[in-house]
C-alpha positions as a LaTeX table, in Angstrom:
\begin{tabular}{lrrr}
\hline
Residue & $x$ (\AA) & $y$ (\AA) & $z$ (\AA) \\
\hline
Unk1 & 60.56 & 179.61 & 147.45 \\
Unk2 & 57.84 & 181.83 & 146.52 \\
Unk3 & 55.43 & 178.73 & 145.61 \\
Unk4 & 55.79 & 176.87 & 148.95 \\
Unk5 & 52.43 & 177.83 & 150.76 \\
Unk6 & 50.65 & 176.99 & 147.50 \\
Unk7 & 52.56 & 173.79 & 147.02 \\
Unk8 & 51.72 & 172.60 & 150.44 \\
Unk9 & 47.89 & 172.82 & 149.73 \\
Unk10 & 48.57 & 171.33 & 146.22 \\
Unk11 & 49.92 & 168.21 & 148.03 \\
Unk12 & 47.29 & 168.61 & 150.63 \\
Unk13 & 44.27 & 168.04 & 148.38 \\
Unk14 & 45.91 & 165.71 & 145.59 \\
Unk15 & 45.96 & 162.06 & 147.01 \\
Unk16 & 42.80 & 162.71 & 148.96 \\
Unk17 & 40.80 & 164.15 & 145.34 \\
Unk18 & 42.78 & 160.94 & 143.36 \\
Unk19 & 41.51 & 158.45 & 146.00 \\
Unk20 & 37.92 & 159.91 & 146.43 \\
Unk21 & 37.16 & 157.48 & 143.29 \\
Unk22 & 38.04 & 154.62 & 145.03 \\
Unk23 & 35.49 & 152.09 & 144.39 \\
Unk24 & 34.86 & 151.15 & 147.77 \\
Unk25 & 34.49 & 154.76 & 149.51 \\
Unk26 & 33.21 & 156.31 & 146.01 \\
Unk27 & 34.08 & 159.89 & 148.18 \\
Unk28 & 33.30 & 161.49 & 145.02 \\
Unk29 & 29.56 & 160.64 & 145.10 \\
Unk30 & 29.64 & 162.45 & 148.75 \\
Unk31 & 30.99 & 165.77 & 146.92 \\
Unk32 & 27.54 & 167.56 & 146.68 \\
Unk33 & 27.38 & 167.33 & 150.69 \\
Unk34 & 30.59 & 169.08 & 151.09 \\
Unk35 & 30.95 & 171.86 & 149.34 \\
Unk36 & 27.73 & 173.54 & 151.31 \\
Unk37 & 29.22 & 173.05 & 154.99 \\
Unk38 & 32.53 & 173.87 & 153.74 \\
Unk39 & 31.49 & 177.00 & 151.82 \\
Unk40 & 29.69 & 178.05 & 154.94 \\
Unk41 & 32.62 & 177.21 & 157.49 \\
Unk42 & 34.66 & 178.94 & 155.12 \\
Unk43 & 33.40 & 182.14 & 155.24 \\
Unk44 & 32.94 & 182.22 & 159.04 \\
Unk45 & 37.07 & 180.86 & 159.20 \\
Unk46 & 37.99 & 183.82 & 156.58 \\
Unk47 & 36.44 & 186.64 & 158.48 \\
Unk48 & 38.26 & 185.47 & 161.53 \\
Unk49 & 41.28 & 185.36 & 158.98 \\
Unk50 & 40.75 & 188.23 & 157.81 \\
Unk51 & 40.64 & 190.00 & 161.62 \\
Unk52 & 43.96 & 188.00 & 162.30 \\
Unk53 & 45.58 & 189.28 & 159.72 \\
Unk54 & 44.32 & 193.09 & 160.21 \\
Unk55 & 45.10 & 193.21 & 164.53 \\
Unk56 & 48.39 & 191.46 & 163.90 \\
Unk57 & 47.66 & 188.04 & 165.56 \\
Unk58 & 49.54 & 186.27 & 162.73 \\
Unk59 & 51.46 & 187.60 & 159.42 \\
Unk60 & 52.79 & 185.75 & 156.41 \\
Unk61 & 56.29 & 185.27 & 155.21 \\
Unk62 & 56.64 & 187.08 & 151.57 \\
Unk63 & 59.19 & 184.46 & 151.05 \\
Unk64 & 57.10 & 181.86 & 150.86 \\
Unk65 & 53.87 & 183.46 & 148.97 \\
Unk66 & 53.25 & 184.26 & 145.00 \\
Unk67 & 52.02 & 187.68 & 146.53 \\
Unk68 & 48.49 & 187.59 & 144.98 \\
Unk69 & 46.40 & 188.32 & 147.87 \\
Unk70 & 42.43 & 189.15 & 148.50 \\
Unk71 & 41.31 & 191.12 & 151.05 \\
Unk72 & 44.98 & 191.34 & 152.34 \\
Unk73 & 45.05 & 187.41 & 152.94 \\
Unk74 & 47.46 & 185.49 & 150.35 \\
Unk75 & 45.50 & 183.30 & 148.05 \\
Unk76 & 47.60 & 180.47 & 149.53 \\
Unk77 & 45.75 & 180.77 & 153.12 \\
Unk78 & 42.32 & 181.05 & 151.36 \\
Unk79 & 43.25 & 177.33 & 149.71 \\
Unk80 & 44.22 & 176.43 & 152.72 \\
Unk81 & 40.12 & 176.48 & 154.11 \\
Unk82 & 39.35 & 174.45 & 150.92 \\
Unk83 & 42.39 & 171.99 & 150.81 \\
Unk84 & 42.39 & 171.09 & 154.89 \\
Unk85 & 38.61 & 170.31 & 155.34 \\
Unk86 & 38.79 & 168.40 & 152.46 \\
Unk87 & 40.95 & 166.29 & 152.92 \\
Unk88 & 40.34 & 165.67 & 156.53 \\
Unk89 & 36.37 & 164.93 & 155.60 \\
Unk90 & 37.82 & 162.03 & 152.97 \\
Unk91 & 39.88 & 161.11 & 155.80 \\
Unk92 & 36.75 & 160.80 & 158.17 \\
Unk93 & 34.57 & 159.19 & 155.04 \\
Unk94 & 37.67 & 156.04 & 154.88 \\
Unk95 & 37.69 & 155.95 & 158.10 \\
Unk96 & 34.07 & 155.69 & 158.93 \\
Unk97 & 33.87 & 153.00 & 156.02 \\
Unk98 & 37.45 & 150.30 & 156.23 \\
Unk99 & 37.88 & 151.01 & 160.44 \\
Unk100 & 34.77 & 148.71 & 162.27 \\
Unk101 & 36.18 & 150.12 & 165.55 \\
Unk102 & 34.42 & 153.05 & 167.04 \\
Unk103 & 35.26 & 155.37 & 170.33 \\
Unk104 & 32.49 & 154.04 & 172.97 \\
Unk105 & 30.13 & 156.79 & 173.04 \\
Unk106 & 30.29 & 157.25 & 176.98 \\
Unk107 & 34.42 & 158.25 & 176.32 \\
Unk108 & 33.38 & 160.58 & 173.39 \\
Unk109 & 30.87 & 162.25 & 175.83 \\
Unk110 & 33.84 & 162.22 & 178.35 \\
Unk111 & 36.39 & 163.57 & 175.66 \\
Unk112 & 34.05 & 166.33 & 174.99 \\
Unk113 & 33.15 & 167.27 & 178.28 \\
Unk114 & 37.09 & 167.63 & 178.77 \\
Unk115 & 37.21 & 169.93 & 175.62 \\
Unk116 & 34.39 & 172.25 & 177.16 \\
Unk117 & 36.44 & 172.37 & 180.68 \\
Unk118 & 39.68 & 172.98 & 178.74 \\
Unk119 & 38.12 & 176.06 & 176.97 \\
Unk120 & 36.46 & 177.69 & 179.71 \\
Unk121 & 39.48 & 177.12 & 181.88 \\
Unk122 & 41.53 & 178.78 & 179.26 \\
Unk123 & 38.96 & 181.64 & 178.42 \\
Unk124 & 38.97 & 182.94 & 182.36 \\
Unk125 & 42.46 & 183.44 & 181.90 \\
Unk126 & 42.69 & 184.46 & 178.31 \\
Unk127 & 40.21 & 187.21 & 177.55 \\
Unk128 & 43.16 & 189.75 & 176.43 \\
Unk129 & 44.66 & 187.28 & 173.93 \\
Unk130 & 42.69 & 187.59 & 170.49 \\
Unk131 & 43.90 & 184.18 & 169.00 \\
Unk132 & 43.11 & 182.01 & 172.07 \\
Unk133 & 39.54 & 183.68 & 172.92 \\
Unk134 & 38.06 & 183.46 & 169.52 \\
Unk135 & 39.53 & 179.21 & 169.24 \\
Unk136 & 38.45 & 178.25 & 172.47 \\
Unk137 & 35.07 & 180.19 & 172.52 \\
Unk138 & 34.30 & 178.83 & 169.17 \\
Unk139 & 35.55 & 175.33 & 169.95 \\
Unk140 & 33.52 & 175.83 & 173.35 \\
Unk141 & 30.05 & 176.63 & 171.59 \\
Unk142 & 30.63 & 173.85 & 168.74 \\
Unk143 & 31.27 & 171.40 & 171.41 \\
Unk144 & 28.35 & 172.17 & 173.35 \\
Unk145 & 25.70 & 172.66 & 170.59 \\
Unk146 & 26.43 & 169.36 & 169.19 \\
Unk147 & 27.35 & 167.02 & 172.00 \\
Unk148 & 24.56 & 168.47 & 173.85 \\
Unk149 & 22.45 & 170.01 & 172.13 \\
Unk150 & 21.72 & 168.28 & 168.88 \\
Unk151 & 23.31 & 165.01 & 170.22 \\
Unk152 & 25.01 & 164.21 & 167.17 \\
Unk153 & 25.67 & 160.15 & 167.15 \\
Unk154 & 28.63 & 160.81 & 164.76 \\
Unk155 & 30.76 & 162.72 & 167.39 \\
Unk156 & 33.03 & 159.58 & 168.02 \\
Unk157 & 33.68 & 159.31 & 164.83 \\
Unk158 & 34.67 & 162.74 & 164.49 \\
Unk159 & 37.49 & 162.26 & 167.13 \\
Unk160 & 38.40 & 158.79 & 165.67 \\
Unk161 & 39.03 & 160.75 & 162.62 \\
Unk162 & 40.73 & 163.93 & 164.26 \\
Unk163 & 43.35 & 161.45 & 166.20 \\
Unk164 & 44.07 & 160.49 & 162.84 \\
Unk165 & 44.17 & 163.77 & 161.27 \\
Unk166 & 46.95 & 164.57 & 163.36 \\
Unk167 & 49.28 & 163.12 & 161.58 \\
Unk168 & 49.59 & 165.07 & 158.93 \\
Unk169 & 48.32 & 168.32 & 160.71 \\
Unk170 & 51.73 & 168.18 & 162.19 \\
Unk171 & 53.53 & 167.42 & 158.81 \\
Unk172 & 52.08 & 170.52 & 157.05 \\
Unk173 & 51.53 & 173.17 & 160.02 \\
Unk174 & 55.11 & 171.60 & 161.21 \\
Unk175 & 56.13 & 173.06 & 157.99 \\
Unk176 & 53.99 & 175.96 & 158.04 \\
Unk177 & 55.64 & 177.00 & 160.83 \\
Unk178 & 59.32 & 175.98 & 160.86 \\
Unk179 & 60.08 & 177.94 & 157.61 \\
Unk180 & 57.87 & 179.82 & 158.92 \\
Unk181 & 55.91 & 180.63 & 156.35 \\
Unk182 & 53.07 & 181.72 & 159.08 \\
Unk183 & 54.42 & 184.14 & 161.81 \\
Unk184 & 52.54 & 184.48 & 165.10 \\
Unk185 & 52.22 & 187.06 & 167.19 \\
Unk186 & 52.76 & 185.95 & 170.69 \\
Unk187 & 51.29 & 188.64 & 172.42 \\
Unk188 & 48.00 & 187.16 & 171.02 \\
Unk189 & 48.66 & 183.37 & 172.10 \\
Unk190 & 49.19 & 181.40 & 174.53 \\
Unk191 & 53.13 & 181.42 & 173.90 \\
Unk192 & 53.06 & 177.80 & 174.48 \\
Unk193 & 54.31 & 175.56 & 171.34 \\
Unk194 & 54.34 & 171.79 & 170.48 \\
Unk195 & 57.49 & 172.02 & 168.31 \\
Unk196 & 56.94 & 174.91 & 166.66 \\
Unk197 & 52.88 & 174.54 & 166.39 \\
Unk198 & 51.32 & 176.96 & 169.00 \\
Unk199 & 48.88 & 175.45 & 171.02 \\
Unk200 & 45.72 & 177.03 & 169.67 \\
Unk201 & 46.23 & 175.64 & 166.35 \\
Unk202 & 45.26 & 172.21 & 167.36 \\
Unk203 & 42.02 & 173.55 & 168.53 \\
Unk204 & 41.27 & 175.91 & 165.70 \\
Unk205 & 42.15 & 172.83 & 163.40 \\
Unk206 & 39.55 & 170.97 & 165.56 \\
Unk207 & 36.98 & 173.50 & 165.51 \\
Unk208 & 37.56 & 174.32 & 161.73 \\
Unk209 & 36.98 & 170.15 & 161.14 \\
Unk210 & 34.37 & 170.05 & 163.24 \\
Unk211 & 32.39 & 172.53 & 161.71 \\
Unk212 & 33.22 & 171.29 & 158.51 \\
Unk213 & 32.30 & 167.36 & 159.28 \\
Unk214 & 29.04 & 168.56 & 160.93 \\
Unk215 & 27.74 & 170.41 & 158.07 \\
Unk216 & 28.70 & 167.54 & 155.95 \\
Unk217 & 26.71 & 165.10 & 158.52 \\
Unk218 & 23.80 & 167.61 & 158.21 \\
Unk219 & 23.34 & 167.83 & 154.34 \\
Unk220 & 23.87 & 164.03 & 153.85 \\
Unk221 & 21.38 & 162.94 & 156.28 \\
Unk222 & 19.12 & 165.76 & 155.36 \\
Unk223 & 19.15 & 164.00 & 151.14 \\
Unk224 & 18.77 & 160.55 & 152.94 \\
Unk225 & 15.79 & 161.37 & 154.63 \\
Unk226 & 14.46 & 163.10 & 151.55 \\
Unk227 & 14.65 & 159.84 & 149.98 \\
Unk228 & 13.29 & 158.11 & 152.18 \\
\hline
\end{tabular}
């Protein structure tokens, strides 16, 4: 069905824009922080999209598109940069607001330390493969910058929240790529799949997110000290 990429986003974003008036969160009120980082992160995502698309690292299934495209990416996959961070920021805002239990900050250091092994590991190996080296390089300098180098104290709640988001990462990019309505060139990967997710995409989710929740960080803290 030619609507299936752009109902996927549709049901991405719905619950999580319907429930961002919840009296308790009030993720609504939060709005004006987001839209900044995620126009930023979106444009830095899109050119890599973009690139992907040109060199042949992934295609899309006509099937499963309306066909209107912009700058030869379906419209569907430039929702999908609005519809994903979104909803996995509301996810991080509920989170961070009805779950008192935090990731002790020494393991958060220690998980991220393990993500910056993980990608230089894989990048010694990997130069040739387009896909991996831009994922893990990106994830690699995110990791560092704000672990180490701005010490951001909300990094454990990031990976609270990215745990979390896995759940339904693997319902829609299960989806995504059982039709498939996303085809991926191998020769670009790893080759290596959980299910039918490659491997990369649970890092390029990560680093997309993490850009994403650390602009939002960034702008909200910037107002709040404004006011204060």
């Amino acid at each position: 069905m030619k609507y299936t990429y752009l109902l996927l986003n549709f049901f991405t974003v719905f619950f999580p824009v319907i429930l961002s008036f919840d009296k308790k969160v009030q993720f609504y009120k939060s709005w004006k922080y987001l839209w900044p980082g995620m126009a930023i992160t979106g444009v830095v995502f899109l050119f890599w999209d973009v690139l992907f698309t040109i060199k042949g690292v992934w295609s899309f299934n006509k099937n499963y598109i309306t066909g209107l495209t912009f700058f030869q990416l379906p419209v569907e996959e430039i929702l999908f940069f609005l519809t994903v961070p979104f909803a996995c920021v509301f996810i991080y805002m509920c989170l961070n607001y009805y779950v008192k239990w935090e990731i002790n900050n020494q393991i958060s250091k220690g998980i991220s330390n393990m993500l910056i092994l993980l990608s230089v590991g894989v990048l010694i190996f990997n130069t040739d493969k387009l896909y991996t080296l831009v994922t893990f390089s990106l994830l690699l300098v995110l990791v560092v910058l704000i672990q180490y180098g701005f010490k951001s104290i909300w990094l454990n709640r990031f990976y609270r929240a990215y745990i979390v988001v896995l759940l339904p990462f693997y319902v829609i990019n299960g989806i995504l790529t059982a039709l498939p309505v996303v085809l991926y060139n191998n020769a670009e990967n790893l080759g290596k799949r959980i299910g039918t997710i490659p491997f990369e995409d649970h890092f390029y989710c990560m680093a997309l997110l993490l850009m994403n929740v650390g602009f939002f960080e960034y702008f909200r803290s910037k107002k709040q000290l404004a006011n204060e």
